[in-house]
Structure formats: structure tokens, C-alpha cells
C-alpha positions in Angstrom: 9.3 50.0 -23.6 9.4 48.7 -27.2 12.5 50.9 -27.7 14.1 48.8 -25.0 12.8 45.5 -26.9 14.0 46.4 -30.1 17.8 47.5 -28.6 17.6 44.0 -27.0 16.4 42.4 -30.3 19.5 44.1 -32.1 22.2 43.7 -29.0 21.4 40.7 -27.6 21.5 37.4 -30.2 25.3 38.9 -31.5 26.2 38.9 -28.3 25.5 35.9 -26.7 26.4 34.4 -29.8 29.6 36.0 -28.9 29.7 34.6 -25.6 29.0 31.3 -26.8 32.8 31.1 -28.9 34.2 32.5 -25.7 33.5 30.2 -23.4 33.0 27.2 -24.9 36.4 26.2 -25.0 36.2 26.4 -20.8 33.2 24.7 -20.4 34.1 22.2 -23.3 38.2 21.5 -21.1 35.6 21.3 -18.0 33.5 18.1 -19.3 36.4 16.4 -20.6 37.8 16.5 -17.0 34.5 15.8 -15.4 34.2 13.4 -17.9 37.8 11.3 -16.7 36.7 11.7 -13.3 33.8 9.7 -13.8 35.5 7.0 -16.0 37.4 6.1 -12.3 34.7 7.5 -9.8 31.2 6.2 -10.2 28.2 5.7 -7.8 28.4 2.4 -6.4 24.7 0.9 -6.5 25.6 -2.2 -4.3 22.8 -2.2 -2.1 21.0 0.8 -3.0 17.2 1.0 -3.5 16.2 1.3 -6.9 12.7 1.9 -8.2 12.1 1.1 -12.0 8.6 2.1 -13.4 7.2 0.4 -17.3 9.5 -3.1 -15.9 7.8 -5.5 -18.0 9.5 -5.2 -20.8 11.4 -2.9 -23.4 13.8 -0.8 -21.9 12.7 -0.7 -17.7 13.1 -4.6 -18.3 16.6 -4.4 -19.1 17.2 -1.6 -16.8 16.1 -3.8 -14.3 19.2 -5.8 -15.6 21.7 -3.7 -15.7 20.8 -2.6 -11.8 20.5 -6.2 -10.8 24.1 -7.0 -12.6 25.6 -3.7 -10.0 24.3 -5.5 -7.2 20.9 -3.3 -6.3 17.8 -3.8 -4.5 15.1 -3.0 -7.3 11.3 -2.6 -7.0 9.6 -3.3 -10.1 6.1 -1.7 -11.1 3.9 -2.3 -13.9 0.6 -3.3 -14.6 1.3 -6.8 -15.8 2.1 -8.9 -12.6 3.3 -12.1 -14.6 5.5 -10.3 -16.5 6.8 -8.6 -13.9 7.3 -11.5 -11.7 9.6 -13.0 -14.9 11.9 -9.9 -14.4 12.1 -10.2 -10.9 13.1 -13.8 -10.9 15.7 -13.1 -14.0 16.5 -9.8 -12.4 17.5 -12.2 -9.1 19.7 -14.5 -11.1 22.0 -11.6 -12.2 22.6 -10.6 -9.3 19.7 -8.2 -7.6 20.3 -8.4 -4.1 16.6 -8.6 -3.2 13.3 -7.8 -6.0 10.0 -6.3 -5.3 6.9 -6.1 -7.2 4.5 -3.5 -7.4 1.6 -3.8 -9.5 0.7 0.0 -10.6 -0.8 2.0 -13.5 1.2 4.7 -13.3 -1.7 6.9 -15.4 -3.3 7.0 -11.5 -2.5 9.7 -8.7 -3.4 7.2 -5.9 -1.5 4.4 -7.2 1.8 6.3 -7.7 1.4 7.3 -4.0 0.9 3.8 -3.0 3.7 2.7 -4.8 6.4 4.7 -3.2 4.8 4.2 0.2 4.9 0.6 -0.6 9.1 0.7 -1.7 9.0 2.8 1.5 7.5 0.5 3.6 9.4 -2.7 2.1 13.3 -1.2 2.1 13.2 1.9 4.1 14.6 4.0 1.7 15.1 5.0 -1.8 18.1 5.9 -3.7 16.9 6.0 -7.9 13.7 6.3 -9.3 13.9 5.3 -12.5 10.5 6.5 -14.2 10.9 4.5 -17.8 6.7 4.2 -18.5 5.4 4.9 -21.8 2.7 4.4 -25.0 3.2 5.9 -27.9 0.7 6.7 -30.4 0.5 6.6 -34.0 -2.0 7.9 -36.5 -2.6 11.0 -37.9 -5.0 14.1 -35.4 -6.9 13.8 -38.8 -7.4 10.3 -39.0 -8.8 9.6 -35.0 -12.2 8.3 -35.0 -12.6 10.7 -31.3 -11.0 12.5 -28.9 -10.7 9.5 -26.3 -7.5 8.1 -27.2 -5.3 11.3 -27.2 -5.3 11.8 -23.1 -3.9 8.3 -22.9 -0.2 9.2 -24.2 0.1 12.5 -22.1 -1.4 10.3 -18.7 1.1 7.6 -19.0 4.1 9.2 -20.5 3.8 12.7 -18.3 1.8 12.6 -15.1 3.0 8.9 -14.9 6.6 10.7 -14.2 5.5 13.3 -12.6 3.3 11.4 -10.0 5.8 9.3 -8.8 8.4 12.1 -8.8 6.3 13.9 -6.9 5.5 11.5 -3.9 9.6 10.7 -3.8 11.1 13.7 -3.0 11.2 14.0 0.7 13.1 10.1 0.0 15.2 11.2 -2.4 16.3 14.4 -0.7 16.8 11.8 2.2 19.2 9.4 0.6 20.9 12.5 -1.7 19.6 10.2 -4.4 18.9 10.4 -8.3 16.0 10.5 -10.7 16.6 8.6 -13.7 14.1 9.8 -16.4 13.3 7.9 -19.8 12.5 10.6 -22.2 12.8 10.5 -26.0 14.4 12.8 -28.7 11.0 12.8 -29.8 11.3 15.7 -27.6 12.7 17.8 -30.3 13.0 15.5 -33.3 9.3 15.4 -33.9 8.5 12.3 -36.0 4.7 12.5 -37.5 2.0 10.4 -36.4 3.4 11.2 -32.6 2.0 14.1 -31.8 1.3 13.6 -28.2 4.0 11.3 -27.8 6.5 14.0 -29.0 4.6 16.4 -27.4 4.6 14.3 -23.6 8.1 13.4 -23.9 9.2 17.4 -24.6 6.6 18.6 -21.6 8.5 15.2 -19.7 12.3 17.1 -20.5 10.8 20.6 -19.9 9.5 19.8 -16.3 12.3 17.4 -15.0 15.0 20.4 -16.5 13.4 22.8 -14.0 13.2 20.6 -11.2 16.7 20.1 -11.4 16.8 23.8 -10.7 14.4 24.2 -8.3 16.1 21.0 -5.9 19.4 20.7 -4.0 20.5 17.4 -3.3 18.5 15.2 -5.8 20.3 14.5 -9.1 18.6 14.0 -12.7 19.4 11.8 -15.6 17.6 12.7 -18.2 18.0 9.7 -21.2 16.8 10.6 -24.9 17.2 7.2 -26.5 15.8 7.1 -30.6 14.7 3.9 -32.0 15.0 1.1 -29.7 14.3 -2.3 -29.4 10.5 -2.8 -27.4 7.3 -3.1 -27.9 6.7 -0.1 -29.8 9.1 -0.6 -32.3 7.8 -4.6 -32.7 3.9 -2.4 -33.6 2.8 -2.0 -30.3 1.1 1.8 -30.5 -2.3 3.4 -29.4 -4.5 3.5 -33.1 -6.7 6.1 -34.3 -9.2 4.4 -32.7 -8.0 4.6 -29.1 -6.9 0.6 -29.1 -2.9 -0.6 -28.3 -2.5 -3.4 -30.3 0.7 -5.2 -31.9 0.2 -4.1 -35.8 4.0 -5.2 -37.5 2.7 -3.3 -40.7 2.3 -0.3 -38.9 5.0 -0.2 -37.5 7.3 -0.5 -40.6 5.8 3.0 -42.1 7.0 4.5 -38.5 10.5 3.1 -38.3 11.3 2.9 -42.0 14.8 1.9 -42.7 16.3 2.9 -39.5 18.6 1.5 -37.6 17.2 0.0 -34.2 19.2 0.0 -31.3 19.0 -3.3 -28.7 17.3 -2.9 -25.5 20.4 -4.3 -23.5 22.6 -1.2 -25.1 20.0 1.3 -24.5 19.8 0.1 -20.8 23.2 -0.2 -20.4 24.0 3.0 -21.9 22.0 4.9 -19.3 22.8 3.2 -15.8 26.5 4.0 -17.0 25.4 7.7 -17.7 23.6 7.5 -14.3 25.9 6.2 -12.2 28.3 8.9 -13.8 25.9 11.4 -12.5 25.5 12.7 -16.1 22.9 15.3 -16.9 21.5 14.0 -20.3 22.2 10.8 -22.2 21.4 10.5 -26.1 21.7 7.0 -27.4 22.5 6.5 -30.1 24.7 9.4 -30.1 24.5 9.9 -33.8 20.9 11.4 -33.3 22.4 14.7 -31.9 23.6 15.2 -35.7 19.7 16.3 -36.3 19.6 18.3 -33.5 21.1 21.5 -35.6 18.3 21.1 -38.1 15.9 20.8 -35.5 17.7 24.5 -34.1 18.3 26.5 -37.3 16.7 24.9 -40.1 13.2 23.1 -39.3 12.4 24.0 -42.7 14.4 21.2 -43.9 13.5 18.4 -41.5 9.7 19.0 -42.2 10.3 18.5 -46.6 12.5 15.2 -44.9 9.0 13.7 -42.7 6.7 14.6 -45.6 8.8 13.3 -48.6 10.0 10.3 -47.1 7.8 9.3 -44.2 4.4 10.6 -45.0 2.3 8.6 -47.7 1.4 10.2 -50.5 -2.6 9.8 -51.6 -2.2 6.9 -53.9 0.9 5.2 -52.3 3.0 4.3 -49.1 5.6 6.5 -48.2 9.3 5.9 -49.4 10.5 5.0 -45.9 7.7 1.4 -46.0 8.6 1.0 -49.8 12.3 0.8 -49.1 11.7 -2.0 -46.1 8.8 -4.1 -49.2 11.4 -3.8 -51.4 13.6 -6.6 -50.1 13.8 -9.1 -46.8 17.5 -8.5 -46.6 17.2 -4.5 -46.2 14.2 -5.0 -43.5 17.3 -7.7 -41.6 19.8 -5.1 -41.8 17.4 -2.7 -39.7 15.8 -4.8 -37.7 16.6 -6.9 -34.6 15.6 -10.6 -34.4 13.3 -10.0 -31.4 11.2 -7.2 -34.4 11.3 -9.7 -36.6 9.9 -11.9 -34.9 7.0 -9.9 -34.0 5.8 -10.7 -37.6 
């Protein structure tokens, strides 16, 4: 039996390396033409059910925009109602053919299943699920005061996905509809002081991936968006101590000087991928030019996080010193909304 491993080991990577030059060209000539197709033929979402989870704000808010502005019918769930209700009413005004809320802590079994029985039992139907809810953390595993903070990330971010997913399908399969899923390149660009946000968001790729393989008539979008505009990126992260509080400062040694993206573009970027019927959507795109270091040579993106992103004993790391060291740098990375924030 190890014989056979070893001939594998020698045979195998050469030739499906091989086999990778040969018929990439093919598959490459195929997505272009898929690609034109869709640029004509898109899913018209006039009318169509739409379930957005995380709709307060960030990135499910503006979702909720882009749906409304195709003509939808959207329930919205979160935990805050008065923000939600804002939405809704906004939402309306751009064109949502009818709103919904749904107060719901997605963290919770029970209230996931009372949420789609609820969209159920309200439209009739469901055509997206758009499962956008999410904390981050940010400290160090070193640094937590206890253990009682770290399920917090992995309840919200993964089970809050998985719930609702879960309690949809016999809809979905119904209506031939689509699961829209708000992941992260966190998933393989691991930034530090994320560890169980990176590591929900890849378990959050990993499990809607194979679901796509194990179903027949349900689609998945799977969106990998980097640095955009919401709450986290204004400070808004689960501590060291297990609190999710709005900490500007803290947030500037995470994003250091890069570029954040707006929430509208972000939103916008993946209902057009969605109604396209696209597998995966990275936005920015220009985060996919990590993705080889992240494949062949991790070596070098782990001297990157701890040069320039991890403080040093005596001082703050490179990324925070390059944002002190004038207001116009910190403008040129920033959105107003960030800035504000302050």
C-alpha cells in the first residue's frame, strides 16, 4: 500500500499539473462565452422573494438596495428592529415591491426556523436567501482574558448560515432558486488578530462549496469581498474581552493603509454576480493577486503580517504608523462614513 502512495506521490502532481495547461485554454474560451451570455441574459428579480440576513447595516443594508432598485420583494432580518425598519422604509423608496421585517439572532436554531417559516408564511415562497450576517473579532488567542468570547464569531458567522440554509431548502428547491452567501477572503488570506473570523468564513466557503455538490436545482453565489465599508472596518469588533464595541484606534492597526471599498460597490458587485448566476465573486478583484502566495508561497505572506501588521514589543506596527503619520494618507484610505466613526 505505501508503494502505491509513493507511485501516486511521484505520478500524480506532474500530471495534473499537466492537465491543468491542457485544458485551461477550454475551460478559460468556455467562461468567456458564459460570461457574454450573461452580460445579455440575467435573472430577472422583479417580484421575486428575497431574504437578506445582517440588514441593518454594512453590506446586507445595501444589498437590500440593490434588490429593492430590481424590483424585489425582500425580508429583512436582524436583531435591531429600528434599524431595520429604516431599511425597509428606504428599501421601499427605491423601489422594493413590498418589505418585511424579521427580527432574528441568527446565532439561534429556533429563530432561524421561525424566520423562514415566517418569509414562508408572509410571501409564499422564496427565491434568494441572501445569508450576509457577521462579527469579526480582533485580538490576539494570547491576549483573551477567557474562552467566552471565541464561540461568538463561529455562532454568528457559520451556524448563522448554515441554520437558515438549512430550514430553506425544500423552498429553494421549490422556486429553483439561489443562495447568496457573504463570505470573506479571510477564508484564505488570513489576516492576524482573526483567527475565528478567518477560520468561520473558510468553514462558511468549505460547507456551501459542497452543498453545491450535493443539490440539483438550487444555485450558490459565494461573494469574498476584502475590506469594505461597515461597521467593522469603522472599529466595530468582538475584544479580547468578549465585548463588540466601536474602538476607531483599533481598527486602524487592522486595516492599515488599505484601500476600503464602499458598501454600495460591494453590494452592487454581488447582486450583478448573482443575478448572473456566477459561482464566486471577489471584490475587489485585485485581492485574487494574493491568492498565489497564499497557494505556493505562505512563507512569504506570514514575514508580510508579522513585519508590517503585527506590533513589535516596544512599538505599533508599520501598517498604524503609516495611517499617524499624516491625516491626508488616513483620507486617501478611508471613506467619509470611517472617518466619521472617529
Amino acid at each position: 500500500m505505501e508503494l502505491m502512495h509513493l507511485f501516486l506521490d511521484l505520478v500524480l502532481p506532474p500530471a495534473a499539473i499537466i492537465g491543468l495547461f491542457v485544458t485551461f485554454p477550454l475551460v478559460a474560451f468556455l467562461n468567456v462565452m458564459y460570461w457574454l451570455l450573461t452580460l445579455v441574459r440575467r435573472e430577472d428579480l422583479r417580484n421575486k422573494v428575497v431574504l437578506i440576513t445582517g440588514a441593518s447595516s454594512g453590506i446586507g443594508e445595501h444589498l437590500a438596495y440593490q434588490y429593492a432598485q430590481r424590483g424585489a420583494r425582500l425580508v429583512l432580518s436582524a436583531r435591531r428592529e429600528e434599524k431595520l425598519n429604516h431599511v425597509a422604509e428606504r428599501a421601499r423608496s427605491m423601489g422594493a415591491v413590498d418589505t418585511y421585517v424579521v427580527v432574528c439572532d441568527v446565532a439561534k436554531e429556533e429563530n432561524c426556523k421561525r424566520l423562514i417559516e415566517q418569509t414562508i408564511g408572509h410571501y409564499g415562497q422564496l427565491n434568494h436567501l441572501v445569508l450576509n450576517a457577521g462579527v469579526a473579532n480582533l485580538f490576539l488567542l494570547e491576549d483573551a482574558k477567557s474562552t467566552e468570547g471565541f464561540p461568538i464569531v463561529m455562532d454568528t458567522v457559520f451556524w448563522g448560515a448554515v441554520y437558515p440554509a438549512f430550514y430553506a431548502l425544500p423552498y429553494l428547491r421549490a422556486s429553483r432558486g439561489r443562495i447568496v452567501v457573504v463570505a470573506s477572503v479571510a477564508s484564505w488570506l488570513h489576516y492576524p488578530r482573526q483567527t475565528f473570523y478567518n477560520a468561520a468564513k473558510a468553514a462558511l466557503v468549505q460547507f456551501f462549496d459542497t452543498l453545491r455538490s450535493e443539490t440539483r436545482g438550487i444555485g450558490i453565489t459565494i461573494a469574498m469581498p476584502g475590506f469594505i465599508e461597515s461597521e467593522m472596518t469603522q472599529g466595530k469588533f468582538i475584544s479580547e474581552t468578549g465585548d463588540a464595541s466601536l474602538k476607531p484606534k483599533a481598527r486602524d492597526e487592522q486595516v492599515g493603509p488599505t484601500p476600503v471599498l464602499s458598501t454600495k460597490a460591494c453590494a452592487e458587485a454581488i447582486v450583478s454576480g448573482a443575478e448572473r448566476k456566477k459561482h464566486y465573486i471577489v471584490v475587489p478583484v485585485w485581492y485574487l493577486s494574493f491568492l498565489p502566495y497564499r497557494l505556493w508561497m505562505p512563507e512569504v505572506m506570514e514575514w508580510a503580517w508579522k513585519v508590517f501588521v503585527l506590533p513589535s514589543r516596544h512599538s505599533a506596527p508599520p501598517s498604524k504608523k503609516i495611517l499617524d503619520k499624516d491625516p491626508m494618507i488616513k483620507k486617501t484610505f478611508y471613506t467619509p462614513n470611517m472617518l466619521k466613526a472617529e
